[in-house]
Biopython code that builds the backbone (N, CA, C, O; Angstrom):
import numpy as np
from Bio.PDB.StructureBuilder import StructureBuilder

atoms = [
    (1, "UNK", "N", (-13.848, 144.403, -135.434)),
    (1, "UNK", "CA", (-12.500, 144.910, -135.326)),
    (1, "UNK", "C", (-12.263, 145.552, -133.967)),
    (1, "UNK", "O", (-11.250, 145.513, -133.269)),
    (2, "UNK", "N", (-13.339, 146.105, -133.770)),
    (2, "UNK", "CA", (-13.319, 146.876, -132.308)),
    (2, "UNK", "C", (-12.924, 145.759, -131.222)),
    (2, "UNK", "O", (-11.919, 145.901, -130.526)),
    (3, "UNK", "N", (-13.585, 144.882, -131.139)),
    (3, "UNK", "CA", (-13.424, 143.501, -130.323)),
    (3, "UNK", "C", (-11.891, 143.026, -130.390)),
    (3, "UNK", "O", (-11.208, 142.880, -129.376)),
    (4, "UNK", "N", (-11.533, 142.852, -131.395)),
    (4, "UNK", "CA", (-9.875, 142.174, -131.307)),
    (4, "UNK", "C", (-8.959, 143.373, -130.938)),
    (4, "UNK", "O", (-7.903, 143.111, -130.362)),
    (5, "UNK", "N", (-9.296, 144.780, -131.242)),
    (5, "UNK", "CA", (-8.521, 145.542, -130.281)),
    (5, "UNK", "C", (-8.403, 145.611, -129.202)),
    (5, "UNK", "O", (-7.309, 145.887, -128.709)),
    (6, "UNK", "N", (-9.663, 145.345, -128.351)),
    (6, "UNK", "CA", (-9.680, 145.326, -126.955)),
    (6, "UNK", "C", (-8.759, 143.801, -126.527)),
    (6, "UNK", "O", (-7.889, 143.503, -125.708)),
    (7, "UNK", "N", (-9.385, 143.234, -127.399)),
    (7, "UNK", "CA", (-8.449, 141.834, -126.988)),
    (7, "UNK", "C", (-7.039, 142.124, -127.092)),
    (7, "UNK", "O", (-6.515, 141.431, -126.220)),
    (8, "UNK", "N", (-6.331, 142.644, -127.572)),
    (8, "UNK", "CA", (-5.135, 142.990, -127.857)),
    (8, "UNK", "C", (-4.431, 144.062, -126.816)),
    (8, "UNK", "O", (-3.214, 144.078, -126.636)),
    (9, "UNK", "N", (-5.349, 144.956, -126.155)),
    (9, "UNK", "CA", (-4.811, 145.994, -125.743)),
    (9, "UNK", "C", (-5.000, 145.083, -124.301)),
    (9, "UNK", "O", (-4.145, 145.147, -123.417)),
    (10, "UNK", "N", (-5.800, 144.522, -124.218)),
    (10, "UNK", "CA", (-6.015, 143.506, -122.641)),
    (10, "UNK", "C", (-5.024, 142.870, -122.623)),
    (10, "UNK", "O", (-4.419, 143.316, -121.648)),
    (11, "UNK", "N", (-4.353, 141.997, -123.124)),
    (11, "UNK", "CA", (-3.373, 141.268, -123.777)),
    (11, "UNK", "C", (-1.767, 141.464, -123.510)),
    (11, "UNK", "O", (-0.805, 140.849, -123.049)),
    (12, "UNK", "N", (-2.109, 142.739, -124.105)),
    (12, "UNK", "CA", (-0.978, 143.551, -124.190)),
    (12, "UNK", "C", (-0.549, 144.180, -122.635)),
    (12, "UNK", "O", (0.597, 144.043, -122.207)),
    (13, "UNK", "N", (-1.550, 144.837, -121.909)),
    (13, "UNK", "CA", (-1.776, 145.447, -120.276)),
    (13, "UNK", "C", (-1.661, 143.940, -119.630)),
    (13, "UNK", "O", (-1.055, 144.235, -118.600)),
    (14, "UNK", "N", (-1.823, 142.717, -119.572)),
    (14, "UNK", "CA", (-1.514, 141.889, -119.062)),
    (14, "UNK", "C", (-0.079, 141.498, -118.916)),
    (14, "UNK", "O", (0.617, 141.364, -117.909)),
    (15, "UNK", "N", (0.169, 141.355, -120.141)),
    (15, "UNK", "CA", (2.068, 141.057, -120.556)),
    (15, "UNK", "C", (2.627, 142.024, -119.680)),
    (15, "UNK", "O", (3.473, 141.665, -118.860)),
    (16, "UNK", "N", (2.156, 143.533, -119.771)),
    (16, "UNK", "CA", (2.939, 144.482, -118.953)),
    (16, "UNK", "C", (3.128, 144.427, -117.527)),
    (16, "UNK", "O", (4.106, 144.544, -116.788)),
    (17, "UNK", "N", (1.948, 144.222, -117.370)),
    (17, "UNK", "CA", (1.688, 143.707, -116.043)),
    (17, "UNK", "C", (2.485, 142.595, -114.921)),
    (17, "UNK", "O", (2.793, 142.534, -113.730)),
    (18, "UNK", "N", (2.602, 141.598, -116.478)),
    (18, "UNK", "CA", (3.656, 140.400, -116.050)),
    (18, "UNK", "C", (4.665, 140.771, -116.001)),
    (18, "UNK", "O", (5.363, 140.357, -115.075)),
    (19, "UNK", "N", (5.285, 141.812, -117.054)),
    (19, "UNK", "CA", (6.710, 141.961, -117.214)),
    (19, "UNK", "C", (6.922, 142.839, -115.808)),
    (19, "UNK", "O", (8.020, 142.872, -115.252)),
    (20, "UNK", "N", (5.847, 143.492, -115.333)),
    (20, "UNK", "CA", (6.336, 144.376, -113.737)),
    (20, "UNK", "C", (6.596, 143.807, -112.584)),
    (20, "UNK", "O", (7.418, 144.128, -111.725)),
    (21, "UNK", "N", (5.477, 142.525, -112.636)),
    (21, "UNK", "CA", (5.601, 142.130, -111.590)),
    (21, "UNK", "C", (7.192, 141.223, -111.796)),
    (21, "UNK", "O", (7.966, 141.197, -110.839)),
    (22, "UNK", "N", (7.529, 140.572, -113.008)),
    (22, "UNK", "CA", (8.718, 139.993, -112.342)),
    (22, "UNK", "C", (10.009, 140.605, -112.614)),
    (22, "UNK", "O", (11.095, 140.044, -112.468)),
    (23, "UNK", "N", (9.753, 142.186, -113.153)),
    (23, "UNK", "CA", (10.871, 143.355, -112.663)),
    (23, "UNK", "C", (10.838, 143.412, -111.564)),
    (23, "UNK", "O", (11.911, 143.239, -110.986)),
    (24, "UNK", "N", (9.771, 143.643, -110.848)),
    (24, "UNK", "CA", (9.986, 144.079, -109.275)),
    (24, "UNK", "C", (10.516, 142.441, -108.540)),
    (24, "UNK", "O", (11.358, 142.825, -107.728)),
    (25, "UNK", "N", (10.475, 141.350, -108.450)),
    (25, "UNK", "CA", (10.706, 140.382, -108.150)),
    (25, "UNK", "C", (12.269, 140.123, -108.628)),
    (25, "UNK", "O", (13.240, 139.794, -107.947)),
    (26, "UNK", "N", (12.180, 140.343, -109.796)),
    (26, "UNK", "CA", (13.935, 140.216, -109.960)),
    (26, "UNK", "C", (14.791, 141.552, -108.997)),
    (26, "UNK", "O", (16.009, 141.434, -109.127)),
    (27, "UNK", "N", (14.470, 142.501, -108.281)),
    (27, "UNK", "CA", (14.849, 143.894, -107.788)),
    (27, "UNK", "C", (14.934, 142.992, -106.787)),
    (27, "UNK", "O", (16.013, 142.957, -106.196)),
    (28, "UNK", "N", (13.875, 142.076, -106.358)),
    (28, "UNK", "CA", (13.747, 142.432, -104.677)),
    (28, "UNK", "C", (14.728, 141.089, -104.870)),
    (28, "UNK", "O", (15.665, 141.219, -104.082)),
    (29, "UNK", "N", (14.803, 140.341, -105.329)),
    (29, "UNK", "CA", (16.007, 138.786, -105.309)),
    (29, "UNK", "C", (16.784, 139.563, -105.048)),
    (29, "UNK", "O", (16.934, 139.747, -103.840)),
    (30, "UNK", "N", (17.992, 140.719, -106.379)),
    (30, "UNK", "CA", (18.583, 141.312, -106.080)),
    (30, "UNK", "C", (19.110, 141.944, -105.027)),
    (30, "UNK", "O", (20.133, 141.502, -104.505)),
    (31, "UNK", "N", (18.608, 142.856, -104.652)),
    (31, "UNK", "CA", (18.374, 143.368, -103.199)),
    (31, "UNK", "C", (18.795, 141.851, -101.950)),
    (31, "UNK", "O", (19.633, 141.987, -101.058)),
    (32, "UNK", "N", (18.151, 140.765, -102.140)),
    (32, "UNK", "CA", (18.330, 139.624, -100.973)),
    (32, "UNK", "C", (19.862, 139.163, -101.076)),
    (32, "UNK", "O", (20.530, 138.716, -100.143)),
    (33, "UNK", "N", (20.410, 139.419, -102.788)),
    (33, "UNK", "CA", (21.536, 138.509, -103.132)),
    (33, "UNK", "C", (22.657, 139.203, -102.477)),
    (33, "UNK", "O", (23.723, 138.816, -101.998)),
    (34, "UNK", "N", (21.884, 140.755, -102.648)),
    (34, "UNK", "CA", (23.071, 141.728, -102.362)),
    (34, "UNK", "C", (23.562, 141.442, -101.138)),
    (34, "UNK", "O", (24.639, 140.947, -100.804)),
    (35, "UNK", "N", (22.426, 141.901, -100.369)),
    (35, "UNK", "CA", (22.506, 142.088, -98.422)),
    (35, "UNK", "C", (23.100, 140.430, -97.889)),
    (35, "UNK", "O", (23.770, 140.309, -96.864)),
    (36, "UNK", "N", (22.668, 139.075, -98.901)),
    (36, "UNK", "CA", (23.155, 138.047, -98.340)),
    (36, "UNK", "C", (25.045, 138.000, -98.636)),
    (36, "UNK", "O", (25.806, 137.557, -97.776)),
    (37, "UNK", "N", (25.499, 138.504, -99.895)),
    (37, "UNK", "CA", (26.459, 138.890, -99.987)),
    (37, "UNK", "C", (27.767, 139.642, -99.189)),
    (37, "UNK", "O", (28.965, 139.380, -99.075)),
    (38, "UNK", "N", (26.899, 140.683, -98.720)),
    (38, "UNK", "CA", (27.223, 141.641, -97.486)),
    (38, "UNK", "C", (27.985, 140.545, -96.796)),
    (38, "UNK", "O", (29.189, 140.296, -96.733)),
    (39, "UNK", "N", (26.741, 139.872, -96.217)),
    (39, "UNK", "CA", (27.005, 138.891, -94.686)),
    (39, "UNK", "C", (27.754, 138.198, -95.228)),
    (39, "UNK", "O", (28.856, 138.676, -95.498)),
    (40, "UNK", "N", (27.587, 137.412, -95.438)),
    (40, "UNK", "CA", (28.808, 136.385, -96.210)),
    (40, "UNK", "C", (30.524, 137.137, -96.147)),
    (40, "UNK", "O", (31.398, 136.642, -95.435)),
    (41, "UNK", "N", (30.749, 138.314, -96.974)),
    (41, "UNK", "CA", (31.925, 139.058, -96.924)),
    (41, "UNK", "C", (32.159, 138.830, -95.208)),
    (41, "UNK", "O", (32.880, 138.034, -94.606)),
    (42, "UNK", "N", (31.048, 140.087, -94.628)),
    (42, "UNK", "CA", (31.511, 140.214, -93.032)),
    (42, "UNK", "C", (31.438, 138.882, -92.282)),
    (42, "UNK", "O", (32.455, 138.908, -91.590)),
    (43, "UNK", "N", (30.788, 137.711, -92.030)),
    (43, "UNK", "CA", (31.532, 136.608, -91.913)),
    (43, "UNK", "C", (32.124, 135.538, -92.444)),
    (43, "UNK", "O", (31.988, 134.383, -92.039)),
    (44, "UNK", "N", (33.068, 136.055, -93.741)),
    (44, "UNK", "CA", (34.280, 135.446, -94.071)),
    (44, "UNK", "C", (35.599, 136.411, -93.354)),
    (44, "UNK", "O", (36.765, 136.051, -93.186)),
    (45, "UNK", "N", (35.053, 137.555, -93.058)),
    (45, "UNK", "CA", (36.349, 138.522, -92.784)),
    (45, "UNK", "C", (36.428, 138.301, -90.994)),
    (45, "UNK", "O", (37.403, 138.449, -90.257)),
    (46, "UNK", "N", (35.179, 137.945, -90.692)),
    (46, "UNK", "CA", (35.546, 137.826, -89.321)),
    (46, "UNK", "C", (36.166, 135.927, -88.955)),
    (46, "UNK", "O", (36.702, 135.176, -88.141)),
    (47, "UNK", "N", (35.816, 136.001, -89.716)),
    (47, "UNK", "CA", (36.219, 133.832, -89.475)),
    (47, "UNK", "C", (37.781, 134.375, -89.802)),
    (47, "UNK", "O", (38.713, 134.338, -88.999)),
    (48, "UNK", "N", (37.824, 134.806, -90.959)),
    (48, "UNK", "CA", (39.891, 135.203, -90.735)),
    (48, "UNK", "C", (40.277, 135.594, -89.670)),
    (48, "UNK", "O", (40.970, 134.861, -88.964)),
    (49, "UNK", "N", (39.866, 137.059, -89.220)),
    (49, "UNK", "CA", (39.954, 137.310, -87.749)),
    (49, "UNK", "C", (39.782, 136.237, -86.587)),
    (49, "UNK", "O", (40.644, 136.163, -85.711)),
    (50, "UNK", "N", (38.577, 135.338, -86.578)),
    (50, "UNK", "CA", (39.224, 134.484, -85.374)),
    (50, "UNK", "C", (40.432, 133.412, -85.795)),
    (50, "UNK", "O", (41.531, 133.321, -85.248)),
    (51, "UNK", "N", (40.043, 132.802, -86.665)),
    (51, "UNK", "CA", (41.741, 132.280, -87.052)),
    (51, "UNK", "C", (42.567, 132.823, -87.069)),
    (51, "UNK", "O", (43.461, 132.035, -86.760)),
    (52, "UNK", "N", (43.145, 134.138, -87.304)),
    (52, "UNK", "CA", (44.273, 134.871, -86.651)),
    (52, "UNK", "C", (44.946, 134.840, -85.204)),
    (52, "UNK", "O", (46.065, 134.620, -84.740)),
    (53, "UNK", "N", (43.308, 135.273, -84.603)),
    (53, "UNK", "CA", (43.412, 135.308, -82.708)),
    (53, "UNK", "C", (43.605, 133.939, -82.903)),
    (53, "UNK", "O", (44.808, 133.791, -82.688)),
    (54, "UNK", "N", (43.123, 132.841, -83.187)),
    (54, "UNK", "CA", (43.543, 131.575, -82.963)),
    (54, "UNK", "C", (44.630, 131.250, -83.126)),
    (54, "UNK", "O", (45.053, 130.973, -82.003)),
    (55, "UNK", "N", (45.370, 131.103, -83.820)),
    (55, "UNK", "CA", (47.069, 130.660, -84.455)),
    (55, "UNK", "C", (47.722, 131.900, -83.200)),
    (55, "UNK", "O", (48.499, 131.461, -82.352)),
    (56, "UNK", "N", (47.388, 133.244, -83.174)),
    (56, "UNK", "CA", (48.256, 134.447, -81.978)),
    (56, "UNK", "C", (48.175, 133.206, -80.746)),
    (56, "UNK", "O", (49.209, 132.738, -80.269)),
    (57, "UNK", "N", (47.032, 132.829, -80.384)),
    (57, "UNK", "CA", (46.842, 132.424, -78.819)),
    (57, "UNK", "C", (47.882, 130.852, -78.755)),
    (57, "UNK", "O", (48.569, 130.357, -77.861)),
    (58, "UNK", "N", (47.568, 130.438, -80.164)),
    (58, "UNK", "CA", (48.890, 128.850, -79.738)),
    (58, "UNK", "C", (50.098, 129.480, -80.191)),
    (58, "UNK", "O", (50.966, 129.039, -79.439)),
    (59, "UNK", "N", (50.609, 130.241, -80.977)),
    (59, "UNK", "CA", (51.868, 131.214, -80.622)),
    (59, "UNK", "C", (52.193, 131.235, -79.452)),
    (59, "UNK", "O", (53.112, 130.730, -78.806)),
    (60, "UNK", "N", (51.187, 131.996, -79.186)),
    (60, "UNK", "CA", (51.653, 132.657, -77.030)),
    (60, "UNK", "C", (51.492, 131.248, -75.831)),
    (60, "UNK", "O", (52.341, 131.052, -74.961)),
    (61, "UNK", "N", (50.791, 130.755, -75.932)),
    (61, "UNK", "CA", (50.943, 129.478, -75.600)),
    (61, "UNK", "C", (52.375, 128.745, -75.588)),
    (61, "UNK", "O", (53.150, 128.589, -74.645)),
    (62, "UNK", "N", (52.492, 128.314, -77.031)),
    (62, "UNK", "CA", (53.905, 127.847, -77.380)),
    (62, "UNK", "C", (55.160, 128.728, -76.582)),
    (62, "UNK", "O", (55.836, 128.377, -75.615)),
    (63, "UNK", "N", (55.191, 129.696, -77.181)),
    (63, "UNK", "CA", (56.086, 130.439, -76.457)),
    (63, "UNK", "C", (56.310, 130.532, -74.667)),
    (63, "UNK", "O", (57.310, 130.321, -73.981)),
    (64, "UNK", "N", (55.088, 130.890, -74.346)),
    (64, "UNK", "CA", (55.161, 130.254, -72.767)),
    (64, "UNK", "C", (55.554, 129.129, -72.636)),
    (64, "UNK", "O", (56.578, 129.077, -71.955)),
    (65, "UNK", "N", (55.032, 127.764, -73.145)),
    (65, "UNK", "CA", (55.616, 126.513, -72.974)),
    (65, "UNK", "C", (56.870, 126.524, -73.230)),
    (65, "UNK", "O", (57.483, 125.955, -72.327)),
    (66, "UNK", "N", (57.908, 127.127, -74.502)),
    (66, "UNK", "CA", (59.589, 127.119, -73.648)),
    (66, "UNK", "C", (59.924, 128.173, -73.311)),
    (66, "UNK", "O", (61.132, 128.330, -73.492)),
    (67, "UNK", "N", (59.204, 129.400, -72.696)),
    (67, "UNK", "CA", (59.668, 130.045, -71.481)),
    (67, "UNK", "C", (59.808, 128.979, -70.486)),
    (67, "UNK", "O", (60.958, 128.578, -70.308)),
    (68, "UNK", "N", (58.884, 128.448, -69.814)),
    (68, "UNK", "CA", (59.188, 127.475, -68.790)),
    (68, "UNK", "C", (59.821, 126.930, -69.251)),
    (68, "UNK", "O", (60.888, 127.265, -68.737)),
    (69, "UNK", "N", (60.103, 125.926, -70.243)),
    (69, "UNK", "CA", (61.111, 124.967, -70.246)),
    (69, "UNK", "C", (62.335, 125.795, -70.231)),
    (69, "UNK", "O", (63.312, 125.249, -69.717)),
    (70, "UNK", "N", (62.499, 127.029, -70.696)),
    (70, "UNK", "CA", (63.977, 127.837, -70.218)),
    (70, "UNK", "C", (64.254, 127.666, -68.836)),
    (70, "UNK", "O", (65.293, 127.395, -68.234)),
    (71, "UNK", "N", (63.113, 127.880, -68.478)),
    (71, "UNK", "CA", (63.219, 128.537, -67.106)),
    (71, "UNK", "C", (63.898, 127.277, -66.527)),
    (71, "UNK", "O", (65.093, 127.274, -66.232)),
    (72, "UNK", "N", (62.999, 126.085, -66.360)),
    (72, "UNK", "CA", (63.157, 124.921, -65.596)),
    (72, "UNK", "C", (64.889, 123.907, -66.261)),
    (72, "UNK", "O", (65.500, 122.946, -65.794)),
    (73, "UNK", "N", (65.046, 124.548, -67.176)),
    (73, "UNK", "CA", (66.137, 124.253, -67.847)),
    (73, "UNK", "C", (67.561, 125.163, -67.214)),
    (73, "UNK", "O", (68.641, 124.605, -67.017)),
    (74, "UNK", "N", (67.377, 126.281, -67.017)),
    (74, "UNK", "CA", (68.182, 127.376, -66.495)),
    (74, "UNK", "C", (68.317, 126.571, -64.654)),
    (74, "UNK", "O", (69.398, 126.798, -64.111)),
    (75, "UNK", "N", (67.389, 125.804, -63.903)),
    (75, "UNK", "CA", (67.053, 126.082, -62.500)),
    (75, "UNK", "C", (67.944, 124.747, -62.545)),
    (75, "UNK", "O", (68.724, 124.550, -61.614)),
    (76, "UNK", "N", (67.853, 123.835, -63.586)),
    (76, "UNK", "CA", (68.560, 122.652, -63.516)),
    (76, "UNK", "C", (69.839, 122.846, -63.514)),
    (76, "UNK", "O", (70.468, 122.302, -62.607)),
    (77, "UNK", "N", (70.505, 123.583, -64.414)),
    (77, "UNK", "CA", (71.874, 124.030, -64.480)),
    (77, "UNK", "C", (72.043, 125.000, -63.512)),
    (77, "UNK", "O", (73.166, 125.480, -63.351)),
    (78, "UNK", "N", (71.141, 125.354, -62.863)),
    (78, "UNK", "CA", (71.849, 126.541, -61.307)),
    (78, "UNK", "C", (71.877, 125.292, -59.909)),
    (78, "UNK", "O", (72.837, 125.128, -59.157)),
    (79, "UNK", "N", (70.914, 124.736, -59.866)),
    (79, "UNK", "CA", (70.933, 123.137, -58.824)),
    (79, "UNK", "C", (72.462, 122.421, -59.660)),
    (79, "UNK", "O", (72.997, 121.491, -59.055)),
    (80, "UNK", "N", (72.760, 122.634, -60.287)),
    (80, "UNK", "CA", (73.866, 121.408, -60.747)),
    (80, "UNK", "C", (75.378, 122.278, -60.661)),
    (80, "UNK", "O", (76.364, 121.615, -60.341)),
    (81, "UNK", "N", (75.544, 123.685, -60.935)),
    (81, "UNK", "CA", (76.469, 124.532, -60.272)),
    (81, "UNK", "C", (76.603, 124.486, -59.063)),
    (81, "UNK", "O", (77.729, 124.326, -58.591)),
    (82, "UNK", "N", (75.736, 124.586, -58.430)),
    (82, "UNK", "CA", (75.365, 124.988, -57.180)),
    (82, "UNK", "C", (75.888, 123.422, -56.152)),
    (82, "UNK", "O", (76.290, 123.429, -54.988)),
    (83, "UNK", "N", (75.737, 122.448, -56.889)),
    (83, "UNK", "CA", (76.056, 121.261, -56.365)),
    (83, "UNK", "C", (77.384, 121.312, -56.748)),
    (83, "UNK", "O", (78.191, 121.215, -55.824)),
    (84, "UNK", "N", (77.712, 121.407, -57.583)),
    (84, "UNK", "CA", (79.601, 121.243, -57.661)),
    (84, "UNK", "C", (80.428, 122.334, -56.909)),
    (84, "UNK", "O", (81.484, 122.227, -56.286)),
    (85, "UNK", "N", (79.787, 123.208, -57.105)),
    (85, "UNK", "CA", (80.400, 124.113, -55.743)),
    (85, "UNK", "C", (80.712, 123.438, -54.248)),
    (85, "UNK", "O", (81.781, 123.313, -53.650)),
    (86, "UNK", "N", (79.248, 123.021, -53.857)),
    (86, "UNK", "CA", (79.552, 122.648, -52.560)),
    (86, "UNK", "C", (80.005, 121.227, -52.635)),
    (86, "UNK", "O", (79.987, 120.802, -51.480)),
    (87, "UNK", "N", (80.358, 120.399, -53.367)),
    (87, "UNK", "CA", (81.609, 119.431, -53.483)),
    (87, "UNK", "C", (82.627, 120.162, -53.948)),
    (87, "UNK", "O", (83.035, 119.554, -54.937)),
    (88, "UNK", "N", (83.271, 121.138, -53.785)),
    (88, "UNK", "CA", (84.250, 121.773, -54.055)),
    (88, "UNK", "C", (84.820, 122.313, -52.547)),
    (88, "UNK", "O", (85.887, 122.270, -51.934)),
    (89, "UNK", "N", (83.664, 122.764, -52.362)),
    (89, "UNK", "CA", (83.874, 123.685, -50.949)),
    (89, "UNK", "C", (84.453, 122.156, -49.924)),
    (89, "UNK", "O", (85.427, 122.227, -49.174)),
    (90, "UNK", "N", (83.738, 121.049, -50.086)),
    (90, "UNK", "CA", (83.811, 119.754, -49.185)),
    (90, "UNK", "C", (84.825, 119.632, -49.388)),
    (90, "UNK", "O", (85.656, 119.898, -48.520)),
    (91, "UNK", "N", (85.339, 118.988, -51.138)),
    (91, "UNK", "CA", (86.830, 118.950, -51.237)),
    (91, "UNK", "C", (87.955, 119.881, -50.243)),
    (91, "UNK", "O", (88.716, 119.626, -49.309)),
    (92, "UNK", "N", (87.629, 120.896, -50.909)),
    (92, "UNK", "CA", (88.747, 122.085, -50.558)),
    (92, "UNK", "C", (88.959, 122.108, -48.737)),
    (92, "UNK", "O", (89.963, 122.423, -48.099)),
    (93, "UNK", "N", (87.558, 121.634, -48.222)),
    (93, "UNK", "CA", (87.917, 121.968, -46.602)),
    (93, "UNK", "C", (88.644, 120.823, -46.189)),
    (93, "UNK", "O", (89.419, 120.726, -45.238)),
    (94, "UNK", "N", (88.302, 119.971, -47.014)),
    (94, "UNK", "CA", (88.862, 118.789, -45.937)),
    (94, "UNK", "C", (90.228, 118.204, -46.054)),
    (94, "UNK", "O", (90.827, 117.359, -45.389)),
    (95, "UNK", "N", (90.556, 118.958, -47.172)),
    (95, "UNK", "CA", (92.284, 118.833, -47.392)),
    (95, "UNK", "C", (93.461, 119.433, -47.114)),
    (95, "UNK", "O", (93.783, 119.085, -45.978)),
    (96, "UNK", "N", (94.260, 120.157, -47.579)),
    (96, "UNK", "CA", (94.974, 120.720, -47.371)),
    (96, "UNK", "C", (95.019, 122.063, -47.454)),
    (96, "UNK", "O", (95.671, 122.896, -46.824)),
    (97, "UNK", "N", (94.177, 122.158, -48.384)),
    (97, "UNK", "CA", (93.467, 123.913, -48.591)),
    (97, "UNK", "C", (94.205, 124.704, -49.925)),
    (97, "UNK", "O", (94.059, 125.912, -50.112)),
    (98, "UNK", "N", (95.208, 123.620, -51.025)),
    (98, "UNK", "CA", (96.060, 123.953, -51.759)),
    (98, "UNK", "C", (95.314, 123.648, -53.246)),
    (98, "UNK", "O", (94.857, 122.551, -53.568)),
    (99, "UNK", "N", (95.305, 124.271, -53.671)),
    (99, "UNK", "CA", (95.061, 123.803, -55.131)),
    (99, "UNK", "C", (93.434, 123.923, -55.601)),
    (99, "UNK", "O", (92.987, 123.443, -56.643)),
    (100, "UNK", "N", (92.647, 124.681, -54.580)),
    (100, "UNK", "CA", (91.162, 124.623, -55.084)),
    (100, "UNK", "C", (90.994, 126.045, -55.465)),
    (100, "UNK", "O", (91.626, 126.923, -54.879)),
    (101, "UNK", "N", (90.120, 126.319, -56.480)),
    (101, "UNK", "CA", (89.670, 127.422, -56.607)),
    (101, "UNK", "C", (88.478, 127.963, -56.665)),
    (101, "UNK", "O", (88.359, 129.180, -56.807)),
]
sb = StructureBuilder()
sb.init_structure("model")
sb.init_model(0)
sb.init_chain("A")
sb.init_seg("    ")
for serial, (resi, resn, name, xyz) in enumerate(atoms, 1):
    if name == "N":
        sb.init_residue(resn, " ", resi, " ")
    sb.init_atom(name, np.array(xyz, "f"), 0.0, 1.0, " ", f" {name:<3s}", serial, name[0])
structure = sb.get_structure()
């Protein structure tokens, strides 16, 4: 009887043994799932952040592209005033000097 107790209590300190080691193994996964978690959050939050700055920078882009086209749009209609004037001024000198304004 003495014999199958020891067998039992060996048995038993083994199982425990097992059950620690893969408590501590399930802790330390834990622990990896956590901290990989972490990262994951902080680069999903920073990938938003550069897609933000990304879409801001072709915004500002865009927007510069029809600033200039204002601009070069505005310079066309000041060259095209600016030309009917001085066929105005041509008109007006070379006639009678009546009727231009």
């Amino acid at each position: 009887m003495r014999e199958n107790e020891r067998m039992v209590h060996k048995a038993f300190s083994q199982m425990k043994t097992k059950i620690d080691q893969v408590r501590g193994a399930l802790e330390r996964q834990t622990r990896v799932l956590e901290e990989t978690h972490q990262r994951l959050e902080s680069l999903a939050l920073r990938l938003t952040q550069m897609e933000e700055q990304g879409r801001l920078r072709d915004l500002e882009r865009l927007r510069a592209r029809e600033r200039e086209e204002a601009r070069k749009e505005d310079e066309r209609w000041i060259r095209e005033w600016e030309a009917c004037q001085a066929q105005k001024l041509v008109h007006c000198s070379g006639g009678d000097g009546g009727g231009c304004v």
